[in-house]
C-alpha positions in Angstrom: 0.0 0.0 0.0 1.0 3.4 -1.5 1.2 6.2 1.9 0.2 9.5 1.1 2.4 11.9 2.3 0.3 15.0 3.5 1.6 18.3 4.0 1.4 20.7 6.7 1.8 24.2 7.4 2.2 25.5 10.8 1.7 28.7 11.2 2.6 30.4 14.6 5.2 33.1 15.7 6.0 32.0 19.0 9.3 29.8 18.4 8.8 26.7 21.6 5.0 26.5 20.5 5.6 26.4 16.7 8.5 23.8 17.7 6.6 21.9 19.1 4.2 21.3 16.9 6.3 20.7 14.4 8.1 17.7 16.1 5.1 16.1 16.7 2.9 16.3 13.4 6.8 14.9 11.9 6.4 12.3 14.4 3.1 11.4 13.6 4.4 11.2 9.6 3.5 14.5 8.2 5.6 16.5 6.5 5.8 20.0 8.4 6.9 23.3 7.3 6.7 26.1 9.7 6.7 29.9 9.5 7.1 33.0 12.3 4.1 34.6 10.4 1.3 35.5 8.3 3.6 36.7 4.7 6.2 33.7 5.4 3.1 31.0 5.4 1.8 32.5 2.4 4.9 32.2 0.2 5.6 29.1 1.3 2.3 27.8 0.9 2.6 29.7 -3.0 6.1 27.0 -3.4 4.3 24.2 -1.7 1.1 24.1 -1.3 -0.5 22.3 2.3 -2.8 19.8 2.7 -3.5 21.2 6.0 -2.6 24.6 7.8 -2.4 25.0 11.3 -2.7 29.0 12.2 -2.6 31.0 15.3 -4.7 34.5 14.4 -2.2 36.7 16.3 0.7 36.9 14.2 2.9 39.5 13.5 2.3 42.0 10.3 -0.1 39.6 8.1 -2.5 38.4 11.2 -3.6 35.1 10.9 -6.9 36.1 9.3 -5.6 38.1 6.4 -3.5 34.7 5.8 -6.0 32.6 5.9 -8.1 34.6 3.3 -5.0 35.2 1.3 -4.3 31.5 1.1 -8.1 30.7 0.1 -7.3 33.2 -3.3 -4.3 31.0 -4.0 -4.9 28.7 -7.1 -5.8 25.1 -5.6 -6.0 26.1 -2.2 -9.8 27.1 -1.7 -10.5 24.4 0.1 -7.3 23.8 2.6 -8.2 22.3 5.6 -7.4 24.9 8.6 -7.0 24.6 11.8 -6.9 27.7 14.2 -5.2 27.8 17.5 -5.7 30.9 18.9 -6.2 32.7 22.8 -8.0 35.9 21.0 -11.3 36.1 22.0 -13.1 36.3 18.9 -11.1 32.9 18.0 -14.6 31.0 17.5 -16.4 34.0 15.6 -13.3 34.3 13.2 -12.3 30.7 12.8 -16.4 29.8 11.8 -15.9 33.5 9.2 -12.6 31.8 7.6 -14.4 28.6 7.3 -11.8 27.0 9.7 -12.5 22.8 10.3 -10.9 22.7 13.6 -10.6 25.5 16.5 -8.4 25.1 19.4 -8.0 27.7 22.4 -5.0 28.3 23.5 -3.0 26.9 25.6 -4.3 23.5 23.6 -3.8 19.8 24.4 -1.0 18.6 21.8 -2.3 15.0 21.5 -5.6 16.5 20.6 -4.3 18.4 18.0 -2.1 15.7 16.8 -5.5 13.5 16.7 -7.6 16.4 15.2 -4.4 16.6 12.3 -4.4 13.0 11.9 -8.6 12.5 11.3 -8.8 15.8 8.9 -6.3 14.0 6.5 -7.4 10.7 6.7 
């Protein structure tokens, strides 16, 4: 059997978080690239686009919401799964707006993002 190997974009500017992540979407057999911030995501997701996105809102310069609609105008990316982890209040309000699949408050459980990661891609 043939694995598919999905790609994922994490999104979030604080370095231990984004780290984190990271390590354990790669441990869990994604391939993971990672960016500080909102204009960073969006030219790597222009090179390669993700299968997946996993975005915190508050980011420097391009927020995580101008990303997130900026990504959706990218050819073939309309319909990118996204997953928002975010402490900004208006996190659900947004998330539902961007057409998000998952939200996660901040601070979030990593195995149940992990687990959220791994059932969006199957």
């Amino acid at each position: 059997m043939v694995r598919v190997e999905h790609r994922v974009l994490v999104v979030e500017d604080d370095p231990s978080l984004r780290d984190v992540v990271v390590e354990a979407l790669s441990e869990d057999g994604h391939v993971v690239r990672a960016a500080p911030d909102g204009a960073t995501a969006l030219r790597i997701a222009g090179d390669w686009p993700p299968h997946l996105v996993v975005v915190d809102l508050m980011l420097p310069g391009l927020s995580g919401e101008q990303f997130c609609t900026a990504l959706r105008e990218l050819q073939g990316l309309a319909d990118v799964l996204i997953v928002v982890v975010s402490a900004a209040r208006r996190a659900t309000e947004v998330s539902e707006r961007l057409g998000a699949t998952v939200m996660l408050r901040k601070p979030f459980d990593l195995i149940e993002l992990a687990e959220q990661v791994d059932e969006l891609l199957r």
